[in-house]
N, C-alpha and C positions, 0 to 999 in steps of 0.2 A: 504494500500500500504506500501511495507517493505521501512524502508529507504534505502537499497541497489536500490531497482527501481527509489526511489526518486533524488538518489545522478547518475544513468544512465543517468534519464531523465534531471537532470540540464547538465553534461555534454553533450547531444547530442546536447539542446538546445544551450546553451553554443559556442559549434565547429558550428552549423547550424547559429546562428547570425552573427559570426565573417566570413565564409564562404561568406553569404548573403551580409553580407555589402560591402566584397573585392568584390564580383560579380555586386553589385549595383554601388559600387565606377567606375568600371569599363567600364559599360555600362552608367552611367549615362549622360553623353554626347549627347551620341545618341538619348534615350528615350525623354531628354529635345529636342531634334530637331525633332524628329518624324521618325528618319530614312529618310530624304529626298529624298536620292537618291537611296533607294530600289525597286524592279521592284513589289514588291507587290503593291505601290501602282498606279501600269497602271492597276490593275483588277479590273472588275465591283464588286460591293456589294456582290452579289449571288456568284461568282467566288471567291472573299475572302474567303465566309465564306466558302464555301467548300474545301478552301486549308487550313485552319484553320483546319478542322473537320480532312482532311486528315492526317496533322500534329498531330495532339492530338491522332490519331490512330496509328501512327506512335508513340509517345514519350509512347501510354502505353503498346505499343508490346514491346517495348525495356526494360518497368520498368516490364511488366510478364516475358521475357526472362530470366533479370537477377536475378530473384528472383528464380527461374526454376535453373538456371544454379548454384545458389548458394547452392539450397538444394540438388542439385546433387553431387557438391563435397563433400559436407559433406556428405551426404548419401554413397555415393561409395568409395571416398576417404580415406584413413587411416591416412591422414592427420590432424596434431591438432595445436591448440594455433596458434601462430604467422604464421606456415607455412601454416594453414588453410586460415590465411586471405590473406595473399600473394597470394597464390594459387586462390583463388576466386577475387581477385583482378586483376591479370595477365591476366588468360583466361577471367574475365568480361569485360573486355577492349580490348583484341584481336575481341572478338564477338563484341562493340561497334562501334568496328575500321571497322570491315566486316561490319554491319550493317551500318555507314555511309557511306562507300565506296559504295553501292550500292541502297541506297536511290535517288540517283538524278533521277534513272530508275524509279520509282515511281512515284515519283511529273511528271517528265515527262508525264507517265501514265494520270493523272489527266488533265494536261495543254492539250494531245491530245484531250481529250473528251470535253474539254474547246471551244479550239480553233479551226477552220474551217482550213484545208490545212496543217496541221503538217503534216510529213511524220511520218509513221511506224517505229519506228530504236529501235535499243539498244544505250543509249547515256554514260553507263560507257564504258569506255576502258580500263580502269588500274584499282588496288586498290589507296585509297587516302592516297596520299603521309605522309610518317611521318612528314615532316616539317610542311604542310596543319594540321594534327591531331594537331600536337602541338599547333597552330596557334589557333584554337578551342580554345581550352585549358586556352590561353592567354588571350581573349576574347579581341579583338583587337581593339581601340574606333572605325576606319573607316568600321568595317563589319559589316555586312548586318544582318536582323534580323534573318532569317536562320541562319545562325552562330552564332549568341549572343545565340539562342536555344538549338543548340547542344552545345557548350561551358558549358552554363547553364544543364543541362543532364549528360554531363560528370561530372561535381561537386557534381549533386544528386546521380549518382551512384556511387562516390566514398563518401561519405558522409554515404551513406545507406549501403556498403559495411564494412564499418567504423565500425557502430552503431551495424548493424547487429552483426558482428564478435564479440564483444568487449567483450560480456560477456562469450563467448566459450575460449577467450584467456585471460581473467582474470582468469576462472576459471581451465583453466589448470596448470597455472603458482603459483597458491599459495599448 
């Protein structure tokens, strides 16, 4: 291994501890309490673990999209160095933004087949508000583990957008 990958690999680790810890500092509140007043825990065993499953399928559509959506800028794009990662940065989190704005319709999904007497419906109505986005973002000690989730997801894909980038815009710039 060149020390160029070595001296990568400490900074990513490096930005991923520091990252990690402001996330951990963050939530750690909560996690000590268990989430008390999360509605995940009115669901049976079996019903967890499949909103669990459902989530996980959710968090790796989101982590193949944006990997997708990354080697497409580059690929298509004429875009280089800093305005590459900009760029993949911008539209990754527009797509995020879409992609949580429309997630509730899913879980919902889940909870009808769950639950006896749910009506049929579409339950987004709008995209999620930027203030709400930001609020993610913030990772807020009173939200819910849904939230601390995507919060946590938005970190990793900017983190991985980061990392990813880093050697296309070092190496444009020397």
């Amino acid at each position: 291994m060149s020390s160029t990958a070595i001296r990568a690999f400490a900074r990513c680790t490096a930005v991923s501890l520091l990252v990690g810890s402001i996330i951990l500092s963050r939530i750690w509140p909560q996690l000590v309490a268990g989430y008390p007043n999360d509605s995940f825990h009115t669901l049976q065993p079996f019903s967890a673990i499949g909103l669990c499953i459902v989530a996980a399928i959710g968090i790796t559509m989101m982590l193949l999209i944006s990997r997708w959506q990354s080697r497409a800028i580059e690929r298509i794009g004429k875009l280089q160095g800093r305005y590459l990662l900009l760029a993949d940065i911008v539209i990754g989190f527009l797509l995020y933004w879409l992609i949580l704005s429309l997630s509730p319709q899913f879980f919902y999904l889940y909870y009808w087949f769950v639950f006896d007497n749910l009506p049929q419906q579409w339950v987004v109505q709008r995209l999620l508000p930027w203030s709400d986005y930001l609020d993610l973002w913030l990772l807020l000690e009173n939200a819910s583990i849904a939230s601390h989730a995507a919060g946590m997801l938005g970190w990793i894909l900017l983190i991985g957008k980061i990392v990813r980038n880093w050697g296309i815009v070092r190496s444009n710039n020397q």
